[in-house]
N, C-alpha and C positions, 0 to 999 in steps of 0.2 A: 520626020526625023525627030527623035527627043532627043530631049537637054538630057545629059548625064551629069553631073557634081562628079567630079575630081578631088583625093584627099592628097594633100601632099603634106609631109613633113621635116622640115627644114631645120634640123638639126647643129645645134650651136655648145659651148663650150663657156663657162661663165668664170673667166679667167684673164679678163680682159675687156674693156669698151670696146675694142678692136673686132672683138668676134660675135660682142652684141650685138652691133652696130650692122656689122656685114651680112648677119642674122636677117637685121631688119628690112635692109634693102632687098635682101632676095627674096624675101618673103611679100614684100609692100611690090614687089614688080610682080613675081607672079600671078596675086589679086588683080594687079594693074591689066596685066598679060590675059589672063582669061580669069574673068567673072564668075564664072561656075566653080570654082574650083576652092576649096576649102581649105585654108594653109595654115599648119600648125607649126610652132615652132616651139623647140622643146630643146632643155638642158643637159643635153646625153652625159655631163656627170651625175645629173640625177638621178640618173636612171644607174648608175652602173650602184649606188649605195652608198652608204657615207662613209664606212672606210676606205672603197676605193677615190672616194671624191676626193677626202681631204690628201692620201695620200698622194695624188695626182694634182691638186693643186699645190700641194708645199713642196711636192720637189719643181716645177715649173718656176715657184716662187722662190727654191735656193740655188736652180740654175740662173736666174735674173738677176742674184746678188754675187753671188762665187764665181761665175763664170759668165759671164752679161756677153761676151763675145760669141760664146757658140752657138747663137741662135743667124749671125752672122754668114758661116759656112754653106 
């Protein structure tokens, strides 16, 4: 039987420690979990471009001041 390498990518959000972080664990477990397997973890506002990044991190960031409660519901 061979070994095959597994690509996984573990997709995160850089809008917060909160989702870095959590990034990190599932990422550092999966290597933990199987050894073959090759784990990428990537900033999916990166990816969408920088005007949708910025504009998706500054409304995040003017729901957290004007309206801090409706992440709540």
């Amino acid at each position: 039987m061979t070994s095959q390498v597994r690509r996984v990518a573990v997709l995160t959000a850089d809008v917060g420690e909160g989702h870095l972080a959590a990034a990190r664990v599932v990422a550092d477990d999966l290597r933990a979990a199987a050894p073959l397997t090759e784990v990428t973890t990537l900033d999916a506002l990166e990816l969408l471009g920088p005007v949708l990044r910025v504009l998706l991190r500054d409304a995040y960031r003017v729901q957290l001041r004007y309206v801090p409660r409706s992440e709540e519901r």
